[in-house]
C-alpha positions as CSV (number, residue, x, y, z in Angstrom):
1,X,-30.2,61.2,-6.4
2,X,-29.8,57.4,-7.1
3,X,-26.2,57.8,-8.0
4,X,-25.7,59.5,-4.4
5,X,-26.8,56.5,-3.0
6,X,-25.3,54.2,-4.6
7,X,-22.2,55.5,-3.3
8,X,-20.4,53.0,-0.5
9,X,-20.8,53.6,3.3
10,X,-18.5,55.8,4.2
11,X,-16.6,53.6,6.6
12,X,-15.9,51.7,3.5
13,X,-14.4,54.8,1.8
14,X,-12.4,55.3,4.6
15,X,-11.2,51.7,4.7
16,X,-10.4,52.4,1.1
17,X,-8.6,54.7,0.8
18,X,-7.0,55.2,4.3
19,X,-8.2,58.2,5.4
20,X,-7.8,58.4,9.5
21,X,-8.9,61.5,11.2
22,X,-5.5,64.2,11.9
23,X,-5.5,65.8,15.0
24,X,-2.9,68.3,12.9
25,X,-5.7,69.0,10.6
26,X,-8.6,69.3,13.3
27,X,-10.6,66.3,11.9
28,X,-13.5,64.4,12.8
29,X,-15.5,62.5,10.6
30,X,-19.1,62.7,11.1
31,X,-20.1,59.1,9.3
32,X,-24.2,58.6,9.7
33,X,-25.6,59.8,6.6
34,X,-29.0,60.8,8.3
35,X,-26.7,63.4,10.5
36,X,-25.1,64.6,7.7
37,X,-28.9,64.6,5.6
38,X,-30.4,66.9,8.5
39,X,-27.5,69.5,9.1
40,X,-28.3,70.3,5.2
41,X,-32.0,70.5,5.7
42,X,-30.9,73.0,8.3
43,X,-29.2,74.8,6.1
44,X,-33.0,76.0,4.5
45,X,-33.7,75.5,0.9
46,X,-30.6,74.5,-1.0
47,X,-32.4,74.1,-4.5
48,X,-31.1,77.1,-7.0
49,X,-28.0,78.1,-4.3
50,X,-24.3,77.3,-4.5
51,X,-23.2,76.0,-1.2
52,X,-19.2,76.5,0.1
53,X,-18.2,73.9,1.7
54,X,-15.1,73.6,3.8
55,X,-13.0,70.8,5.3
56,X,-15.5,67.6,3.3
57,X,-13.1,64.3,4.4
58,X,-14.5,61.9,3.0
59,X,-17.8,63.6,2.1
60,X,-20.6,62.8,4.4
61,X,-22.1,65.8,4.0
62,X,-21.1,66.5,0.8
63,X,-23.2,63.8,-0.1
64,X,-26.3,65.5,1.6
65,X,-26.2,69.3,0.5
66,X,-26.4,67.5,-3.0
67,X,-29.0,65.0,-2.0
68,X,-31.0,67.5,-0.7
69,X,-30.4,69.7,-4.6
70,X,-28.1,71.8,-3.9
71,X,-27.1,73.6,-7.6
72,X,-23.7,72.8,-7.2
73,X,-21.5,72.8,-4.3
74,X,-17.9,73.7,-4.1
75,X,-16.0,71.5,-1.7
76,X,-12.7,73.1,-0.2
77,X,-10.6,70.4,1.0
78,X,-6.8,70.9,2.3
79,X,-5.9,67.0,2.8
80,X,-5.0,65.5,-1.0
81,X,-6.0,62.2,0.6
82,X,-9.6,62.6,0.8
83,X,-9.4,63.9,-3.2
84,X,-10.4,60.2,-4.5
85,X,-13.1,59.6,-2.6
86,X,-14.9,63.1,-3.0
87,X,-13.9,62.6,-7.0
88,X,-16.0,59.7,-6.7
89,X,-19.2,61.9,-5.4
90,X,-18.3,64.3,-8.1
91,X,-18.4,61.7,-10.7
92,X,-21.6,61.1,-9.3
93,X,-23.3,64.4,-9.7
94,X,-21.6,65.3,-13.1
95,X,-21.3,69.4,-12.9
96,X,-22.7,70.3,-9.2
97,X,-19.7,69.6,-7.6
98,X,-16.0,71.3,-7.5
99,X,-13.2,69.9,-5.5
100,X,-10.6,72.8,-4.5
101,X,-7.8,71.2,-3.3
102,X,-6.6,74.6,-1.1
103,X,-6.7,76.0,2.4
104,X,-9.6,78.2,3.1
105,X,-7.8,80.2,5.2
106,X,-5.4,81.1,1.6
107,X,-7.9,81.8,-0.7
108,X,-10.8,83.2,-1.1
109,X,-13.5,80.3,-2.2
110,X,-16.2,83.1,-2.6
111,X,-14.9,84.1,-5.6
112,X,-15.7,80.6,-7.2
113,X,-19.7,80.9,-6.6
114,X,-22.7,82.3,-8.1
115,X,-25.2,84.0,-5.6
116,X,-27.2,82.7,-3.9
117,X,-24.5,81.2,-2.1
118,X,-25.1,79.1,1.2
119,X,-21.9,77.9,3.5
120,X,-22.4,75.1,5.0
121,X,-20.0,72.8,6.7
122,X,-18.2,70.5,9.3
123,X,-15.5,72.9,10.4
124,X,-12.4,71.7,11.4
125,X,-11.9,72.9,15.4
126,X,-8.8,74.2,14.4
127,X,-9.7,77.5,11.8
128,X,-13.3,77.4,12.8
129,X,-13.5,80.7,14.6
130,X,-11.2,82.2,12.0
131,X,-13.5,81.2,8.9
132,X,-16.4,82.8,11.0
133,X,-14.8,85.5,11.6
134,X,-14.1,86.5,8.1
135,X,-17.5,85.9,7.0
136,X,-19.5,88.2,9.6
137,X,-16.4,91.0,8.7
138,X,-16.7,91.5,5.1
139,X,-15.6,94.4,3.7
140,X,-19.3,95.9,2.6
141,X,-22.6,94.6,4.0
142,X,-24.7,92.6,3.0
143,X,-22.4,89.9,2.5
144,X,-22.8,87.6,-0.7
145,X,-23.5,84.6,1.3
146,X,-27.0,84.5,2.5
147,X,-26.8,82.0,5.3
148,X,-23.6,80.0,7.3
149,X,-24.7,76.8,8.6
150,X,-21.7,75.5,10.9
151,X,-20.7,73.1,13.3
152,X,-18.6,73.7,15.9
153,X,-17.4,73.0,19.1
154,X,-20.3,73.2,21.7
155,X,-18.6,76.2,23.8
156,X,-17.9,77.9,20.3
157,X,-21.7,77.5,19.0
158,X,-22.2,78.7,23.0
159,X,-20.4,82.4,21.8
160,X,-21.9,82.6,19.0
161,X,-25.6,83.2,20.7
162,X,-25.3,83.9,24.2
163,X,-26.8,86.7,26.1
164,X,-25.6,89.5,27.9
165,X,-25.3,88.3,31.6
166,X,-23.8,84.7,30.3
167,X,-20.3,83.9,31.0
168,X,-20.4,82.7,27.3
169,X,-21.7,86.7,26.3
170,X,-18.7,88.2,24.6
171,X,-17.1,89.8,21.3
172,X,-18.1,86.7,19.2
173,X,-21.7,87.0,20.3
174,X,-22.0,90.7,19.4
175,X,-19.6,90.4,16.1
176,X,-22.6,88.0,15.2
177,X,-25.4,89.4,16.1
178,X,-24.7,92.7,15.0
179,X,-25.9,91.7,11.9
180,X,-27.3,88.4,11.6
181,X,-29.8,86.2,13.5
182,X,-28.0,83.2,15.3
183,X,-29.3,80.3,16.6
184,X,-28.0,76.9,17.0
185,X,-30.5,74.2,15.5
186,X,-28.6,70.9,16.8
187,X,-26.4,69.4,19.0
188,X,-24.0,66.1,18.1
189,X,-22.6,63.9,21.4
190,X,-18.8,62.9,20.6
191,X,-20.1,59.5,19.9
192,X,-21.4,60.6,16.3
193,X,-18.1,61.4,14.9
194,X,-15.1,59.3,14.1
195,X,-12.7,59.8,16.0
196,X,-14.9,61.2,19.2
197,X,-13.1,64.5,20.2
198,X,-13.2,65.3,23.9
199,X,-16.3,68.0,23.9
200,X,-19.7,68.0,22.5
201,X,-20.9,69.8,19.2
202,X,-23.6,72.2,17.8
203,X,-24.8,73.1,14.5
204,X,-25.3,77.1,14.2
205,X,-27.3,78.8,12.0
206,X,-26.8,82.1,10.7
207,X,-28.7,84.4,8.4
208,X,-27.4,87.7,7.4
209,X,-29.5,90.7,7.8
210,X,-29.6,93.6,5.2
211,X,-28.2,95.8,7.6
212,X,-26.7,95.9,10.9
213,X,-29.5,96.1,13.5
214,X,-28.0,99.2,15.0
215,X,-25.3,101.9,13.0
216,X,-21.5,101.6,13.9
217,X,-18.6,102.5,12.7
218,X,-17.4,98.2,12.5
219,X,-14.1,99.3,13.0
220,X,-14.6,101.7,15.7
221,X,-17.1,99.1,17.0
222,X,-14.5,96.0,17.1
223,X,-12.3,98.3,19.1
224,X,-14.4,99.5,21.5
225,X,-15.7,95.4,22.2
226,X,-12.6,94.1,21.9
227,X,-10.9,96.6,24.8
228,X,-13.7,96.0,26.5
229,X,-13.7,92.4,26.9
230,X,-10.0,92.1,27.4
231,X,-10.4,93.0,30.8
232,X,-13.9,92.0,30.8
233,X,-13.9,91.5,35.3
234,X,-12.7,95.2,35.3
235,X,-15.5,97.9,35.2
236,X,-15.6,99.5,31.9
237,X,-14.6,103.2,32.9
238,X,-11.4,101.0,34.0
239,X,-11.2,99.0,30.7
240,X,-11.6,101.6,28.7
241,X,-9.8,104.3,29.9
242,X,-7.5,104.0,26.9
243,X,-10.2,105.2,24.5
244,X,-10.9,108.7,25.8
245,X,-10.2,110.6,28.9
246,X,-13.3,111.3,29.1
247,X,-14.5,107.7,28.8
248,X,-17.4,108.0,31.7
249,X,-19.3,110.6,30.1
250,X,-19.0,108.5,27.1
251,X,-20.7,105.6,28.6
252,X,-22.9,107.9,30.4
253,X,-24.0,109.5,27.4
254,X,-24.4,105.6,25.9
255,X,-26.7,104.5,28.6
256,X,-23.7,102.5,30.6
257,X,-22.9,103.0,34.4
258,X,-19.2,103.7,34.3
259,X,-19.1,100.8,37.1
260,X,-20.9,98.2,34.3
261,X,-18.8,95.0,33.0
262,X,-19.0,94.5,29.5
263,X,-20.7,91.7,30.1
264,X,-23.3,93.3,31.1
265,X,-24.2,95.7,28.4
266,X,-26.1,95.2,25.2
267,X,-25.3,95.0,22.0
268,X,-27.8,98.3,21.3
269,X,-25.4,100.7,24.0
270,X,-22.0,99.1,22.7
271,X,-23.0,100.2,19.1
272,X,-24.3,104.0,21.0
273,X,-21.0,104.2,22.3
274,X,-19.0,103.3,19.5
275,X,-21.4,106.1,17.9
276,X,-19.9,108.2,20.3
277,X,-16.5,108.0,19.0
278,X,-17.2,108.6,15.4
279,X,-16.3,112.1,14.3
């Protein structure tokens, strides 16, 4: 662990090599090392895992999934110019870390790790929800990633774990919850990163379950939220009138008043009334 620090400060490596934040690229570098140290002790024992990480920079927390033993960690990075100085790291930890100079959203980095595998990372604002997205919605379940440890926006992290009742409640939280446990296990002012963006942060972390906590159909289940919350200040006999023309004694038969938001309703009746529609 020396050799990690031993390293330079990161300021320096930025100074170095030039690397300001993009707004194009949705960066913000998160610079204090005992940040970067703790969102990877979040992530739960790292020893014996492979860890994705996307979006690096300059590798502030690249520096801490290995610090804290990761087995090796494969860093997905889409701006060339940060290549030098996460090369350094690498040269640092000979054969636990892989630089991929790609965009996560074009590949799939999955199919460069050995389970266990652990995601962990600073996502930039701008693919965030995407990235999520295509991790909870694998094609067969359980996934092959364990746990996601990300940061994102505050209102984002907000989605990811809110209630029914919340104005926050919605399709992310139940895509989410479905089938993992969600909770977010810090929160980051503006002032920690470089440049400060305009809103707050949270760390989220996610474990998958082994199955979903209630059966659905996902498919029929993504429809049935994702009508349902389009219109979510209508009543959902209104909403989701499209489904079935007999859509109230669907709901009815699901537990749901006809006259219920979907913000209202549980994640249990949403997955009874996709059950409803399977045939």
């Amino acid at each position: 662990m020396s050799t990690i620090d031993g390293l330079p400060p990161l300021r320096e490596v930025i100074a170095s090599h030039g690397l300001s934040a993009r707004k194009s690229l949705g960066q913000n570098f998160l610079l204090d090392l005992n940040l970067t140290a703790k969102i990877a002790r979040a992530a739960g024992d790292l020893t014996g895992a492979d860890v994705l990480e996307i979006g690096p920079g300059p590798g502030g927390l690249t520096r801490g999934l290995l610090a804290e033993g990761a087995r090796r960690v494969l860093a997905v990075e889409k701006d060339s110019r940060c290549l030098p100085a996460l090369e350094a790291i690498a040269a640092a930890c000979p054969g636990r870390l892989e630089v991929l100079n790609a965009d996560a959203l074009a590949i799939d980095p999955l199919d460069h790790l050995t389970p266990p595998i652990k995601i962990v990372a600073n996502l930039p604002y701008n693919v965030g929800t995407e990235l999520l997205i295509r991790w909870l919605t694998p094609k067969t379940w359980p996934p092959v990633w364990d746990s996601l440890t990300l940061m994102f926006q505050r209102e984002v992290a907000d989605r990811i774990v809110a209630r029914p009742g919340s104005k926050a409640y919605g399709r992310l939280a139940l895509l989410a919850q479905w089938r993992c446990d969600a909770r977010i296990v810090m929160h980051l002012p503006p002032s920690a990163f470089t440049p400060p963006p305009k809103v707050s942060s949270a760390v989220v972390h996610i474990t998958a379950l082994p199955a979903p906590r209630f059966p659905a159909d996902p498919v029929i289940l993504e429809r049935v939220v994702a009508k349902a919350f389009n219109q979510r200040r209508k009543m959902l006999r209104a909403a989701l009138k499209g489904l079935a023309p007999d859509i109230e004694d669907r709901l009815i038969a699901a537990g749901i008043a006809p006259t219920d938001r979907a913000e209202t309703v549980d994640l249990e009746r949403f997955c009874a009334l996709a059950r409803g529609f399977e045939s």
